[in-house]
N, C-alpha and C positions, 0 to 999 in steps of 0.2 A: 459143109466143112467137116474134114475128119478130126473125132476128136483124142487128143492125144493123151497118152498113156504115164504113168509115171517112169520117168528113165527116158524120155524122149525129148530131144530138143528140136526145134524150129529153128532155121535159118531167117532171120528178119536183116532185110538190106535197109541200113540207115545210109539216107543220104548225107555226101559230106557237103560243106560247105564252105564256101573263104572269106579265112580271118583275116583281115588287114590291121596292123599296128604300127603304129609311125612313132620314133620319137621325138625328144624334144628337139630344136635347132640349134647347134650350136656354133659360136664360131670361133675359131683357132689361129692363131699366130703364124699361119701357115702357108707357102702358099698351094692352088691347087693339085700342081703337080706333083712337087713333095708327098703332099697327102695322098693322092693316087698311087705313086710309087710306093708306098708304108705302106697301105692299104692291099696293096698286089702282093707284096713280101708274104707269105702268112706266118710268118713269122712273128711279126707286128702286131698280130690280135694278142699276143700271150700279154702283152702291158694294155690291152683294152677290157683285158677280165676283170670281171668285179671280184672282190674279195673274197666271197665264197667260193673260188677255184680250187678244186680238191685235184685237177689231172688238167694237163696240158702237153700233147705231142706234136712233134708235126711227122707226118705221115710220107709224103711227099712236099714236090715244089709246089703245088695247090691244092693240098690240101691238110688240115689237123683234123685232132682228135679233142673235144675238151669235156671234162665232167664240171659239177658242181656240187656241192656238197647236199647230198638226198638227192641229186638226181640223175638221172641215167646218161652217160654219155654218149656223145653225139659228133657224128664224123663232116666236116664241112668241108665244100670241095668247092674251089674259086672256078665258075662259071662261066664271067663274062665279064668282059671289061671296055671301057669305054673313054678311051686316055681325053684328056684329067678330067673328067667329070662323072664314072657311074664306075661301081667295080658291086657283083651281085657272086653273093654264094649260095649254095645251096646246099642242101644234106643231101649223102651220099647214099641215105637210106631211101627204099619207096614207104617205109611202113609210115614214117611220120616226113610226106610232102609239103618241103618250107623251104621258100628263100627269104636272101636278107641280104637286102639292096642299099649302098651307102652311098647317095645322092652327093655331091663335092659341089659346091656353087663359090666359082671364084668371085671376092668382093674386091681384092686391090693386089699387089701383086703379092704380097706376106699376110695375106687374111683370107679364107675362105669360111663360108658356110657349110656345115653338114649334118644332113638330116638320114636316118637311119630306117628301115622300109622294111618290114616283116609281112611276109606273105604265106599263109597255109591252106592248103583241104585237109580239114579232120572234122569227124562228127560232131557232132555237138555238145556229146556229154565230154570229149578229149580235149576240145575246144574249149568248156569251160571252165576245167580243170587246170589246162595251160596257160590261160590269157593272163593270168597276174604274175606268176611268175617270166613269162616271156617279156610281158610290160618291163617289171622291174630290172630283166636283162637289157634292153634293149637303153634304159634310163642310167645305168652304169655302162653300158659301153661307150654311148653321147659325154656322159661326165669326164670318162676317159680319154675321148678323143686328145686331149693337150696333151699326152704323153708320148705323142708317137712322134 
């Protein structure tokens, strides 16, 4: 092994890996459809933000822009949808690879369930730097779901 000099750096490939984070279930006066239809609008997300929303645009018809206060914002572009039951966004970015998948489970015809599905590859030290704050994201948008 050569040994290195001061002033030199080494390329070291960290492997990434995926985080999965679900949140809570909650369920909404609502019924599936509806909620699938709110949920496709992106529109819709700006009353699912938690209160630490410092920026909120919408960019196009699928996609916004939204910040949080201290932290960097982030472009999400509606992906894929799956009438009434799955609508998955994802970031517009490669550098931080995540989607966030809102599962709809009709229970009656003005009630549905919906559970909230965060998916990422990032290293492990970005990983776990992100998980409590994505957590707590993911546990104010489910609160919010009755606003929409």
């Amino acid at each position: 092994m050569k040994a290195l000099r001061l002033g030199e750096f080494r390329c070291i490939n960290i492997e990434r890996k995926t985080m999965n984070l679900e949140s809570p279930k909650v369920t909404v006066d609502q019924s599936a459809t509806y909620l699938f239809n709110a949920m496709t609008d992106v529109k819709s997300f700006e009353r699912l933000m938690p209160d630490s929303i410092a920026k909120f645009e919408v960019t196009d018809a699928d996609s916004f822009i939204f910040g949080l206060k201290g932290m960097p914002e982030i472009k999400l572009r509606l992906t894929e949808k799956v009438a009434p039951t799955k609508v998955v966004l994802g970031a517009a970015s490669d550098k931080l690879p995540f989607s966030l998948t809102a599962h709809i489970n009709p229970i009656a015809e003005d009630k549905s369930e919906v559970q909230l599905h965060f998916t990422g590859d990032f290293n492990p030290m970005m990983a776990m730097m992100i998980k409590g704050p994505i957590t707590k994201f993911l546990e104010a948008l489910s609160e919010n779901m009755h606003k929409l």
